[in-house]
C-alpha positions in Angstrom: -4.3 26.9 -19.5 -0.8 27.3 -18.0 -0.3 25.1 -14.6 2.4 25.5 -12.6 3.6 22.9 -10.5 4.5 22.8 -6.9 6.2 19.7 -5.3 5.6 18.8 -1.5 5.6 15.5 -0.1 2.4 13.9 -0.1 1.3 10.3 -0.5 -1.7 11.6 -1.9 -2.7 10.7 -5.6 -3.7 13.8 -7.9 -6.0 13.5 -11.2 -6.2 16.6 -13.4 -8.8 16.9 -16.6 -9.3 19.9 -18.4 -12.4 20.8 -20.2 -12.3 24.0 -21.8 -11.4 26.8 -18.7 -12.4 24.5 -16.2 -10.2 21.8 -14.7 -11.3 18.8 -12.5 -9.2 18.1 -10.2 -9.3 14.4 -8.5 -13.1 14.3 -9.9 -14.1 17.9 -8.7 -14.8 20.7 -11.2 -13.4 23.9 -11.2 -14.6 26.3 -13.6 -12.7 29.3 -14.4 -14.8 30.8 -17.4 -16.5 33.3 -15.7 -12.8 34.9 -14.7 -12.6 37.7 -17.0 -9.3 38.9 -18.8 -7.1 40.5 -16.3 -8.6 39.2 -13.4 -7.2 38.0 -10.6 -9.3 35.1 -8.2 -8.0 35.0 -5.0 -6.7 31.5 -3.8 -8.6 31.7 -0.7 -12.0 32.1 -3.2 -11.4 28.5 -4.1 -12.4 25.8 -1.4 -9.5 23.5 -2.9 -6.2 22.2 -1.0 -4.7 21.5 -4.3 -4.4 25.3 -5.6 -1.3 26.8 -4.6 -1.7 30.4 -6.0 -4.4 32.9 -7.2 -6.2 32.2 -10.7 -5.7 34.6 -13.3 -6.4 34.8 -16.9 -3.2 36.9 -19.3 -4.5 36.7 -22.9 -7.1 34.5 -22.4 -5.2 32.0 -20.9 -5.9 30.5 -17.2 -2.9 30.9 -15.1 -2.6 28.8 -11.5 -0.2 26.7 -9.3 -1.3 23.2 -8.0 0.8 21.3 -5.7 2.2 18.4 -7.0 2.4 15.2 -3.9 5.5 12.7 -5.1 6.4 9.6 -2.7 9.5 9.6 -0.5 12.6 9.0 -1.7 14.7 6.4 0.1 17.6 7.4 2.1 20.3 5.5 0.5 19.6 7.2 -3.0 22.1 9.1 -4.8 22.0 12.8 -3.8 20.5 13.8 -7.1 17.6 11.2 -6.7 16.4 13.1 -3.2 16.6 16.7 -4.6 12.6 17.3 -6.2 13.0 20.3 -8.2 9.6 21.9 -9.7 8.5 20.8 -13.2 8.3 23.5 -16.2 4.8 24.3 -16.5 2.5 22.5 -18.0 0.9 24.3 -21.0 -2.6 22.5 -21.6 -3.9 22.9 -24.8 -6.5 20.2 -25.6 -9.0 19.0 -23.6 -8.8 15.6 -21.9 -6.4 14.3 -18.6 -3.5 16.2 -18.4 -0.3 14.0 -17.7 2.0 14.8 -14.7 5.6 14.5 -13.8 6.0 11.5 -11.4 8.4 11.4 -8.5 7.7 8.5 -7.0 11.7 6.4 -6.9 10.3 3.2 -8.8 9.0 5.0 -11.8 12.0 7.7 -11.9 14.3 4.8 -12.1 12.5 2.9 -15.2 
């Protein structure tokens, strides 16, 4: 599975598990196993605010974009600190929670 990440400002917390092609998102299942190679699923197919693209599966990988929510960063930070790029993608290869970039100011700074 290949997730592409999205930032927009959002205080709201994301949760992302993968088990085999179907990824839970904040404790809701998605599964992607019936997509066939090729195929394409249309974002609007999926009744989920987190999915920022269509599905698709290249070589039998899952392909997708999720919006990534990071905290706001404080006006008096140094320029760098209040540009949010977006992430490499995350290539998930095992099952279990899949770790995410934070942006929250505290955690960048530690």
């Amino acid at each position: 599975m290949i997730i592409t990440l999205s930032p927009i400002r959002s205080d709201a917390p994301l949760t992302l598990i993968r088990q085999g092609d179907t990824l839970i998102i904040n404790g809701v299942a998605y599964d992607f196993g019936p997509l066939p190679e090729g195929a394409t699923l249309p974002r609007e197919a999926i009744a989920c605010d987190w999915l920022a693209s269509d599905v698709t599966r290249i070589n039998g990988v899952i392909h997708l974009t999720l919006v990534l929510p990071h905290g706001t960063i404080p006006l008096n930070a140094p320029p760098e600190a209040r540009v949010i790029t977006h992430p490499e993608p995350i290539i998930v290869t095992a099952d279990g929670p899949i770790p995410l970039p934070s942006y929250t100011p505290a955690e960048e700074a530690a």
